[in-house]
C-alpha positions as CSV (number, residue, x, y, z in Angstrom):
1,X,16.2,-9.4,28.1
2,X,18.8,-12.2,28.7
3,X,22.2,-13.0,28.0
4,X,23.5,-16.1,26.0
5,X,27.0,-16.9,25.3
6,X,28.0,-18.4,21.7
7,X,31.2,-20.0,21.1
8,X,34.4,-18.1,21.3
9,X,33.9,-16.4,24.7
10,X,31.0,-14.0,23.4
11,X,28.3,-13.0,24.6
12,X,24.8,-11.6,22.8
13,X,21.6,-10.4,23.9
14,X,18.1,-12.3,23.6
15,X,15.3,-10.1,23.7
16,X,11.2,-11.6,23.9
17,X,8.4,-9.0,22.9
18,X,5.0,-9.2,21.9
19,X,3.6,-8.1,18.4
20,X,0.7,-8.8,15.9
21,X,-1.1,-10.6,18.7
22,X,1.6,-12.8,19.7
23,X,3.5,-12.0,22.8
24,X,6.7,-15.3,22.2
25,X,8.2,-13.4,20.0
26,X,12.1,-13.5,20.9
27,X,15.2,-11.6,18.9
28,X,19.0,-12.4,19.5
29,X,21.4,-9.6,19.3
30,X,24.8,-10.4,16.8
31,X,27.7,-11.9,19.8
32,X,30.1,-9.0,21.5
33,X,32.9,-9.2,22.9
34,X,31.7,-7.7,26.0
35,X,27.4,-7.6,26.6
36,X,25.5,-4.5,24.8
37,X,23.1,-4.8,27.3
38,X,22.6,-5.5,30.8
39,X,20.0,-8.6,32.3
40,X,16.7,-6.8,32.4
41,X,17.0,-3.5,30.3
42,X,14.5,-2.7,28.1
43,X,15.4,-3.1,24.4
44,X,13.8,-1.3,21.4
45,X,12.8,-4.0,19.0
46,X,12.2,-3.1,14.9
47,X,10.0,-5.5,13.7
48,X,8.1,-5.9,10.0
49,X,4.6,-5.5,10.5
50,X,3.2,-7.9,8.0
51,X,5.8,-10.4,9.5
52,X,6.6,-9.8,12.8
53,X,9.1,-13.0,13.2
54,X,11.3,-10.8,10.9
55,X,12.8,-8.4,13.6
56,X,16.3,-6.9,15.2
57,X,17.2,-4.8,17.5
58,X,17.2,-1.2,17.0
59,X,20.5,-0.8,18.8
60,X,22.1,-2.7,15.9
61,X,20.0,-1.7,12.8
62,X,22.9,0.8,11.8
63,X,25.0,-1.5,11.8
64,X,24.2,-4.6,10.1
65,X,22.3,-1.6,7.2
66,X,26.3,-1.0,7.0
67,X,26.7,-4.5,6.5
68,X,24.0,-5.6,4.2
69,X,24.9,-2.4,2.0
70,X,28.7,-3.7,1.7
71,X,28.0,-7.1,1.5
72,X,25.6,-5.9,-1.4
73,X,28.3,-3.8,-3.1
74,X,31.1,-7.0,-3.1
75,X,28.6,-9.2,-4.6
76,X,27.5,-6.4,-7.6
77,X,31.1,-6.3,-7.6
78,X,32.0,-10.0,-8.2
79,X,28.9,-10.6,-10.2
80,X,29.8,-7.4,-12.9
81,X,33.6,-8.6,-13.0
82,X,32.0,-11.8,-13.9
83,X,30.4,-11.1,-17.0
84,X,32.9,-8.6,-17.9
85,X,35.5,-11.6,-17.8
86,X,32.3,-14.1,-19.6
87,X,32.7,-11.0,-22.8
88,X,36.5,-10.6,-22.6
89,X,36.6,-14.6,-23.0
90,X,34.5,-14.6,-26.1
């Protein structure tokens, strides 16, 4: 586990692990305001077995759920007000 700083005086975590054979596997954490983690903690990763590129860490799996499930909720939002207005136009 490592530290890297994006712009904006952030700072995220890297995390390498090793799955389906392959041990180069690295994960970067979403950028904090202060670091989640400290330089050498061990990190849970949650990885996709079939695909094991496709991965996170567990520390932040509730939240970005909470975030796919509203980003998912505006869009059927925009998209339903879209062909509501499409029929109202006709």
């Amino acid at each position: 586990m490592n530290h890297y700083w994006p712009s904006g005086g952030y700072v995220g975590a890297i995390c390498t692990y090793s799955a389906g054979g392959r041990e180069d596997l690295s994960v970067r954490s979403s950028r904090y305001s202060v670091a989640p983690v400290e330089i050498g903690d061990l990190v849970e990763v949650t990885y996709d077995r079939k695909n094991p590129e496709r991965s996170m860490l567990s520390f932040e799996v509730g939240n970005r759920v909470g975030y796919d499930t509203a980003l998912t909720v505006v869009m059927g939002t925009l998209w339903a007000g879209a062909v509501v207005g499409i029929f109202l136009t006709w």
